[in-house]
Structure formats: C-alpha cells, structure tokens
C-alpha positions as CSV (number, residue, x, y, z in Angstrom):
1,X,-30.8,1.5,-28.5
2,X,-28.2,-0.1,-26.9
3,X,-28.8,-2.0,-23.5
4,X,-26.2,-3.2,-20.9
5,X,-26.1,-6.4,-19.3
6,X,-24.5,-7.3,-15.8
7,X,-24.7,-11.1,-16.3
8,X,-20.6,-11.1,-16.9
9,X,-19.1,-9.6,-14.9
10,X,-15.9,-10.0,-16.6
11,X,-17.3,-8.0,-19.4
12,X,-17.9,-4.8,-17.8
13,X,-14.8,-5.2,-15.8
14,X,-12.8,-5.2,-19.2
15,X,-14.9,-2.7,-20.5
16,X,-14.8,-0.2,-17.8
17,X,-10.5,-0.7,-17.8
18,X,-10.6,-0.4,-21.3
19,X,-12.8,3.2,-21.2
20,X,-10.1,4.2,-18.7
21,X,-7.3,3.7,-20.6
22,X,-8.4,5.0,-23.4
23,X,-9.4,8.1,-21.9
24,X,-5.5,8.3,-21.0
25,X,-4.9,8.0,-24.2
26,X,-7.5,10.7,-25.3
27,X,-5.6,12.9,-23.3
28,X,-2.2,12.6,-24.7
29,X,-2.4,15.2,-26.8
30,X,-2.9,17.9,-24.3
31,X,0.8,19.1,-24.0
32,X,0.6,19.7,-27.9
33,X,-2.5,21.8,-27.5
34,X,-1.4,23.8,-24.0
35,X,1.8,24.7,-26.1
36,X,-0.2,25.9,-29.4
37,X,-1.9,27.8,-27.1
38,X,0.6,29.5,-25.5
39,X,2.1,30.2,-28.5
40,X,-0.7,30.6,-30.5
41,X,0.4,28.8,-33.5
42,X,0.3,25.1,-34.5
43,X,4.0,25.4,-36.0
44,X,4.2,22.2,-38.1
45,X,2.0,20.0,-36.1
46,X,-0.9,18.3,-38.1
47,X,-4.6,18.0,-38.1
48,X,-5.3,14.7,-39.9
49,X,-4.7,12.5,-36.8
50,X,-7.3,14.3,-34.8
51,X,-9.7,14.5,-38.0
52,X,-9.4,10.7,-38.3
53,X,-9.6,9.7,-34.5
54,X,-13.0,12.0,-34.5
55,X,-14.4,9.7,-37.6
56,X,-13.1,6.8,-36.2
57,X,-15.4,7.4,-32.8
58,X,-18.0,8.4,-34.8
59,X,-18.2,5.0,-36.9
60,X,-17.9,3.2,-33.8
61,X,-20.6,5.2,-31.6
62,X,-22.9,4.0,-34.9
63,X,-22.3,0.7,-35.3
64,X,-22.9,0.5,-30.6
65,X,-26.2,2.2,-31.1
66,X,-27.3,-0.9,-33.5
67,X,-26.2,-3.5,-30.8
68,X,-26.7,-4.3,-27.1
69,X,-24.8,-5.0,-24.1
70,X,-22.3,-2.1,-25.5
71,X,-23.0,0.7,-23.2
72,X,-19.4,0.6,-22.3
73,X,-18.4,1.1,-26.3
74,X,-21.0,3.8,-26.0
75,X,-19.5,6.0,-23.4
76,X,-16.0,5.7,-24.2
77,X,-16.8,7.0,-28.2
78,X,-18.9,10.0,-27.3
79,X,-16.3,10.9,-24.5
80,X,-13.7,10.5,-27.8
81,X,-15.7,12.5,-30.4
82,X,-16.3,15.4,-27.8
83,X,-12.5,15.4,-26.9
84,X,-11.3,15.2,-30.6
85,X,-13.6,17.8,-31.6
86,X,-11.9,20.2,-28.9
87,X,-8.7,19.0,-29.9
88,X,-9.8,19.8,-34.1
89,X,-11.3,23.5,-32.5
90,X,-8.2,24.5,-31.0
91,X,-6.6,23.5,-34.3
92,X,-8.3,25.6,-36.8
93,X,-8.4,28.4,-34.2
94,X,-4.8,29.0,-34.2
95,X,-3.9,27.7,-37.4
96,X,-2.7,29.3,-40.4
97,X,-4.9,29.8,-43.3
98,X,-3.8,27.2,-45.8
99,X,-4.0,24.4,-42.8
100,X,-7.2,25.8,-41.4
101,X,-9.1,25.1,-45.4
102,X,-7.2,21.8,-45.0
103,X,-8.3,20.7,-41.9
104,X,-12.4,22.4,-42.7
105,X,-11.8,20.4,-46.0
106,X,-10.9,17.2,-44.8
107,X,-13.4,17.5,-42.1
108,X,-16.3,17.9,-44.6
109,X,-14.9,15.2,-46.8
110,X,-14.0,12.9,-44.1
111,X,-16.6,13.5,-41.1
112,X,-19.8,14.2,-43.0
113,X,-19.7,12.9,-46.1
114,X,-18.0,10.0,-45.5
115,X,-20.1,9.2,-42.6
116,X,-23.2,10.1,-43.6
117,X,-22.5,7.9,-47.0
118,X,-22.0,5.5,-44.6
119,X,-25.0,6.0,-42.3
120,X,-27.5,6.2,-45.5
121,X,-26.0,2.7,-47.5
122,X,-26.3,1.2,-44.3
123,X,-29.9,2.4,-43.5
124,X,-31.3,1.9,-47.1
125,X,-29.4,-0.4,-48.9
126,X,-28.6,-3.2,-45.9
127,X,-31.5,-4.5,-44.2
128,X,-31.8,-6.5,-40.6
129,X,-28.8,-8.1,-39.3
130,X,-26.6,-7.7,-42.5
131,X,-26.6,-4.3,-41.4
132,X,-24.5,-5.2,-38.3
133,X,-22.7,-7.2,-39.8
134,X,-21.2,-4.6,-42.9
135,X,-20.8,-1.8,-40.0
136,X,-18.6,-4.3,-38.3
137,X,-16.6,-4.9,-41.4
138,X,-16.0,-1.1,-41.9
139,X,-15.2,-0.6,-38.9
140,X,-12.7,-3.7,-38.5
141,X,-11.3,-2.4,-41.7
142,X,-11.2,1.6,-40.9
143,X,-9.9,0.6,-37.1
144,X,-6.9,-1.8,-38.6
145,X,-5.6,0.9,-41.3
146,X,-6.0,3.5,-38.0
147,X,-3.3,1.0,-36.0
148,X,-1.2,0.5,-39.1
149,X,-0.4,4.1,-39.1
150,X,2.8,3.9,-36.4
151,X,4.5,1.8,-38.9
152,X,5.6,5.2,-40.3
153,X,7.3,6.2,-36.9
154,X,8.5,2.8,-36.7
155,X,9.9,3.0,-39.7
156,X,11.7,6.6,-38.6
157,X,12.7,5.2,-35.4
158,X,14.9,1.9,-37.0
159,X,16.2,4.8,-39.6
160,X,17.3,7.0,-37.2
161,X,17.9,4.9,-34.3
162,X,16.1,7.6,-32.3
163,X,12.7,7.1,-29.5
164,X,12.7,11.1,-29.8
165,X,9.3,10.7,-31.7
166,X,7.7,7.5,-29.6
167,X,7.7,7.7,-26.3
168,X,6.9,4.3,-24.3
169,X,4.5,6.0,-22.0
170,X,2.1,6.1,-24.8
171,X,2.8,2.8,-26.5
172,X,2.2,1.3,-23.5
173,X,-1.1,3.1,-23.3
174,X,-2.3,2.3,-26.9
175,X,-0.9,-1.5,-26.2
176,X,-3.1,-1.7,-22.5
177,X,-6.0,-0.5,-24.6
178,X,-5.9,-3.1,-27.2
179,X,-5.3,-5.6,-24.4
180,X,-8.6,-3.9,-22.6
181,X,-10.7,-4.0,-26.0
182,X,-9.6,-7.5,-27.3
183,X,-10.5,-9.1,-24.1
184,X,-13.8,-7.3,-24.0
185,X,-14.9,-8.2,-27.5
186,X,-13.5,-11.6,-27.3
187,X,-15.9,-12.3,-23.8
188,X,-18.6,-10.5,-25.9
189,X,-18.3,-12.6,-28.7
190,X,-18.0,-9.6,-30.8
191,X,-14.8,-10.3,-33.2
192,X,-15.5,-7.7,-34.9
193,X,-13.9,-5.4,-31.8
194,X,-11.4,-8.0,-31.0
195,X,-9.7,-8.3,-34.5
196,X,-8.6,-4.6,-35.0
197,X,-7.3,-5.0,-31.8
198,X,-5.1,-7.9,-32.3
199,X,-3.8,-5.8,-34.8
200,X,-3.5,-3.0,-32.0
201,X,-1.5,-5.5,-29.8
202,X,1.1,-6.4,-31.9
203,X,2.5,-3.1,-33.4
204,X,1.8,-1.9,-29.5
205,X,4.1,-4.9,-28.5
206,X,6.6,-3.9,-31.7
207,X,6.8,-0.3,-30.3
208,X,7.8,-1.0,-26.7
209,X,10.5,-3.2,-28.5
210,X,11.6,-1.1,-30.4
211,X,12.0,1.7,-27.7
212,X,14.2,-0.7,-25.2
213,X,16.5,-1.5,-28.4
214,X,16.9,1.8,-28.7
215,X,16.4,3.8,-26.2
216,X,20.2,4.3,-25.3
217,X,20.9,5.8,-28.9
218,X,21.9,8.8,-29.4
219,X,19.6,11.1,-31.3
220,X,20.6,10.1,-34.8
221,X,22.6,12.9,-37.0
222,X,20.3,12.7,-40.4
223,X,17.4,13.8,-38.3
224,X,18.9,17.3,-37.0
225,X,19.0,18.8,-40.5
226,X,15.8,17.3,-41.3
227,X,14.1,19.1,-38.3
228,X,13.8,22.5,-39.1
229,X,12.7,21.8,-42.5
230,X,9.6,21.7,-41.6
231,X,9.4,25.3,-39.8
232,X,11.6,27.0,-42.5
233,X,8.8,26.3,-45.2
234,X,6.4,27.8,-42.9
235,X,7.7,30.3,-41.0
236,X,11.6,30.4,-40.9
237,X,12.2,31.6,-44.5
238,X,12.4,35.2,-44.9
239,X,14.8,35.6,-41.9
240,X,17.6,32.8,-43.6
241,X,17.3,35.2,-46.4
242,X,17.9,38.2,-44.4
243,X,21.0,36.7,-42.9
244,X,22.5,35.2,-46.0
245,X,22.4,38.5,-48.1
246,X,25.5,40.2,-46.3
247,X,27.5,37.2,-47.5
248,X,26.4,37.3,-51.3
249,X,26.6,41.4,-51.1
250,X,28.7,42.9,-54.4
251,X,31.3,44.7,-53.4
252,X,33.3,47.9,-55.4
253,X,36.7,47.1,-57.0
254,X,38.2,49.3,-54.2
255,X,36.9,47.9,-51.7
256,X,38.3,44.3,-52.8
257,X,41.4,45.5,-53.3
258,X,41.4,46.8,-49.7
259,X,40.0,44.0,-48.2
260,X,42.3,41.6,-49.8
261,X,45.1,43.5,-48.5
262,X,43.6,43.9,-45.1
263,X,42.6,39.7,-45.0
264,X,46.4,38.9,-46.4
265,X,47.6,40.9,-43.2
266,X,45.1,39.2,-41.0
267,X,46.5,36.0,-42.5
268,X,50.0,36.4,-42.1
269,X,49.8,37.5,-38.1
270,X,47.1,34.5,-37.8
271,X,49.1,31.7,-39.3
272,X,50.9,30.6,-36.7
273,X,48.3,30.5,-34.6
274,X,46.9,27.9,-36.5
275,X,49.5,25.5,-35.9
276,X,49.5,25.8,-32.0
277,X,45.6,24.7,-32.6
C-alpha cells in the first residue's frame, strides 16, 4: 500500500496543484452532461472519451497502489474513476440504443477485460520490481496515445481556421496539469509520470498557439454543412423527407398546363422588378 512522505516539500506542493487542476479538468464536462440532461438525449456527442479517461485512471490508481510516496497520484485517480463513471452513467441513461450496446460493449472490452488482462500478467507473469517497472511502461505508453488524441482537433482547427471546437480555457487546464504532473514526477524521480507529460506539455503549448492564431477567424464555411450531418443521421432524417416531398410531388397534365400559364403571368408582371434589384 502506498505511503506518503513529507520530507519534500516541493513534492506534495506539486502534487496537491496538480490534483487541483486536474479536478478542473474532470469537471469540464459538466455543461455537456447538464444539457443531455435537460434534454434527455446525448444528440451526437460520444462515449469513448469518457470510457477511456475511466481506464486510464484505473491503470494509474494500479500501478500507485504498487509504489510509495504517491498518495497524491492516489487521490486524484479514484476522484477521476468516480467522476468518469458518473459521467459514462449519465451516458448510457439517456442514450439511444445502438450507442448505449456501444458504450456497455466498449466498457466490457476496454475496462474489464483490458484491465484485468492487465492486472493478472502483471501479478503472475512479472515478479518483484519488474512488475513496476512494465506498469510504468503501459502506462507511459497508454497515457502518451491518451494526449495524442487533440491532434485530431488540431488538425480540424488549421482546416477550418475555426477555435469553435477548442476552447483555451481548457487547453490551458490540460497544459497547467501536465506542467503540475511533470514537475511532480520529475522531483519524485518517477519518469515514468513525467514523460507522458512532456508529451502533455507540448501539444498543450501547440493548442494555446493555435487558438491566438486563430482565434479572430471567422467560423470557417466547410464546417456549417458539415455540422448537421451528424444529427440528420440520427435524428433529423424523416423530417427532410417530409419537407422535400411537396417539391418532387407528380402533378396532372391539367394542372401543368395551368400552372405554367399562371407562373408565365407571374413572370411577366415580376420581371421588371428584377432589374430594380
């Protein structure tokens, strides 16, 4: 079980700022949630982000139970896996039934078989301090794919030349963690905190650069079609076809003739109009 130690007091300083700001950014989720809420649906938001943050507190509440002088690592994790586990209820209470099998799927998959395949080759396969050691490793590698995955906003945001999906107030959260987290590790001695954390740093720093390029952009035009796409595969469907089949109606060879008549009349009167336009 793991001990904590007062002798630097550096360490717990960085430590209890780090658990701080990563409880901010725990919480940044929130507005999505009250909204799904209110609304009772979870529209076209996703699960997997929440699914992976749970495993990826899990891993690291593991490998802080092997080692001491980590309480701080400790706290922060179970305070995550209780939070994303709220977050992942509220999901699959107001999802739709496709996502909610996704999200129990993944869940199963992700969160107890993937950990608990860790948890056993660890226990029975690594022995002593090897077993530290390849925990560490997993979860540098786990925790370094986990902060690669803004590049795909990044990648949106130079496309579009648009912030609308990445705000600064949570870059600058997730880059004041990493900050928190290196420094702890680094005083610990533990590189295997402080090198996913580098990595943390410098897409953080990449973000907030980003956003003050482009931050007086206008919302690019591409994306505005590309919105609702997402809702009309869900949701939005059946009422474009509703509206659409007026226009594609057949009409009798009587009425044509009548309304050909009636839209060359309309034309005529209209026409000069059009010029004063």
């Amino acid at each position: 079980m793991a001990s904590f130690s007062i002798h630097c007091p550096w360490i717990f300083t960085f430590g209890l700022l780090g658990n701080f700001v990563s409880f901010v950014v725990f919480l940044a989720p929130i507005p999505t949630f009250l909204r799904i809420c209110r609304k009772k649906t979870t529209e076209g938001f996703q699960s997997l982000p929440y699914v992976v943050a749970l495993f990826s507190a899990m891993i690291w509440l593991y490998y802080a139970s092997l080692k001491s002088d980590v309480l701080l690592l400790i706290t922060i994790n179970t305070v995550g896996c209780f939070i994303e586990m709220v977050y992942i209820a509220l999901y699959v209470a107001y999802a739709p039934k496709q996502a909610r099998i996704a999200t129990l799927r993944i869940l199963i998959l992700l969160n107890f078989g993937g950990f608990c395949a860790v948890l056993l080759f660890s226990h029975f396969f690594v022995k002593g301090s090897n077993r530290v050691k390849v925990l560490g490793w997993v979860c540098v590698i786990f925790s370094v794919s986990v902060f690669a995955a803004p590049l795909s906003i990044m990648r949106i945001v130079i496309r579009t030349k648009s912030v609308e999906f990445m705000p600064f107030t949570l870059s600058f959260f997730l880059t004041l963690s990493a900050i928190m987290w290196l420094v702890y590790g680094v005083l610990l001695k533990d590189f295997y905190i402080a090198i996913p954390n580098i990595v943390g740093f410098i897409f953080g720093v990449l973000q907030m650069v980003l956003y003050v390029i482009y931050k007086n952009f206008k919302t690019a035009v591409p994306m505005e079609p590309k919105l609702p796409q997402h809702s009309i595969n869900i949701a939005k469907l059946s009422p474009v076809s509703c509206e659409m089949k007026p226009a594609v109606c057949p009409q009798s060879n009587e009425e044509d003739d009548h309304t050909d008549q009636n839209s060359k009349d309309r034309s005529n009167q209209e026409q000069p109009n059009q010029f004063e336009v």
